[in-house]
C-alpha positions in Angstrom: -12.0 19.8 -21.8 -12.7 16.4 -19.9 -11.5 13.2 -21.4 -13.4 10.4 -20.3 -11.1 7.4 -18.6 -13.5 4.9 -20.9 -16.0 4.5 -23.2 -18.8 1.7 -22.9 -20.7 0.2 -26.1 -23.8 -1.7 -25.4 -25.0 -3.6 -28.0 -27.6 -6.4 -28.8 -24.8 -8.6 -28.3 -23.4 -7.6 -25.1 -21.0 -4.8 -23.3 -17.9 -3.5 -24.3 -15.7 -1.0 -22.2 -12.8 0.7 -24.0 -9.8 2.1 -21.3 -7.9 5.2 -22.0 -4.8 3.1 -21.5 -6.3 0.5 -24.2 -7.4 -2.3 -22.2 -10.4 -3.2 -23.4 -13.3 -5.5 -21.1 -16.4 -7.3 -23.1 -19.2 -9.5 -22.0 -21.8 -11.2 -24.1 -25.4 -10.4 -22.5 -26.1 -14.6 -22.8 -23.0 -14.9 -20.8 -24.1 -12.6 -17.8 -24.8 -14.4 -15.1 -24.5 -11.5 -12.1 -25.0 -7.9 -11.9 -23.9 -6.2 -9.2 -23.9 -1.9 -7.9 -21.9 -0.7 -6.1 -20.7 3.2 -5.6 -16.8 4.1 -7.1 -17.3 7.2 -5.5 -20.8 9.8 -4.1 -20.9 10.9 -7.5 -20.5 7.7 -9.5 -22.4 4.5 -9.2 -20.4 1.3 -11.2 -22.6 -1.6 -12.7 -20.5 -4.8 -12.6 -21.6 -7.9 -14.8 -19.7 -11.1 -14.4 -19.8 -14.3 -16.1 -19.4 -17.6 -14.7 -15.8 -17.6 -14.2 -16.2 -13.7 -12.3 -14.5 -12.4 -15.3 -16.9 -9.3 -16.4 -17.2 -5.5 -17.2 -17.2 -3.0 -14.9 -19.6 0.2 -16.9 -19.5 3.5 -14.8 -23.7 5.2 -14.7 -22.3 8.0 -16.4 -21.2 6.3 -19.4 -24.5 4.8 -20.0 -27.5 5.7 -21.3 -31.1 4.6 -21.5 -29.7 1.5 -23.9 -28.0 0.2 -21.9 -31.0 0.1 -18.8 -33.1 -0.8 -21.4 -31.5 -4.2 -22.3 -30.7 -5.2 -18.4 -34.7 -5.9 -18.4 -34.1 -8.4 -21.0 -32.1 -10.2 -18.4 -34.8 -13.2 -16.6 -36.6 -11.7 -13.8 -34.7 -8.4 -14.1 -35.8 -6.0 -11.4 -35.0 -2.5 -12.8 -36.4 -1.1 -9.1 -34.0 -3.3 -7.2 -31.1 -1.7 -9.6 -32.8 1.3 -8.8 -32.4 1.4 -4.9 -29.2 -0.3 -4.7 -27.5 2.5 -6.8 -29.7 4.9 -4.2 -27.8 3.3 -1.6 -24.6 1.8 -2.7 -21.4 2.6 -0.2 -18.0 0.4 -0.2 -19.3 -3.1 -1.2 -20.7 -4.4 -4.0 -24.5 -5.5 -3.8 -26.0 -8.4 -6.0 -29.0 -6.8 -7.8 -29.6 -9.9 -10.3 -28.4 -13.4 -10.6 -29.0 -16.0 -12.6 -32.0 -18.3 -12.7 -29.6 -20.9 -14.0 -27.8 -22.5 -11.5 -24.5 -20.9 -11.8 -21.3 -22.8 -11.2 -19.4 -22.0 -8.2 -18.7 -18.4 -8.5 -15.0 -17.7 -6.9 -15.7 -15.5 -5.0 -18.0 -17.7 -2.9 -17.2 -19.0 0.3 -18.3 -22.5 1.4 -18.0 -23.6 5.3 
């Protein structure tokens, strides 16, 4: 019998994503401010929502269900066929499905020249 590593809960509130070791990672949907695919492995695609600070929650495809695609298109301007093709097409790096209408403060991972 397969154990899963994690389970995620996906809520009104936000997304929570229990470890097998413990560790637990939680985001508040009115705190997302990114959502990004990318692919873990062929077989598994990974949803990453950050906040402002890049803190987030990383949620594997296969532990979610239509819930939680259902409340992504709450998010402003979400584009569920955007989410759609990226996880179609996802390889090594991470690739920014949604952001933000808000202006967002500087995200750390941004570089500036």
């Amino acid at each position: 019998m397969h154990v899963p590593d994690s389970y995620v809960y996906v809520t009104e509130e936000g997304v929570t994503r229990h470890y097998a070791d413990g560790s637990v990672e939680a985001l508040a949907w009115e705190d997302v401010v990114e959502v990004r695919v990318a692919a873990e492995t062929e077989a598994e695609i990974l949803y990453i929502l950050l906040d402002r600070d890049g803190e987030g929650c990383v949620v594997p495809r296969s532990a979610t269900d239509a819930t939680f695609l259902a409340r992504l298109r709450y998010l402003p301007d979400f584009d569920l066929e955007r989410l759609h093709v990226a996880a179609a097409t996802a390889r090594d790096s991470a690739i920014v499905v949604w952001r933000s209408p808000e202006p967002p403060s500087s995200l750390p991972d941004l570089e500036y020249d």
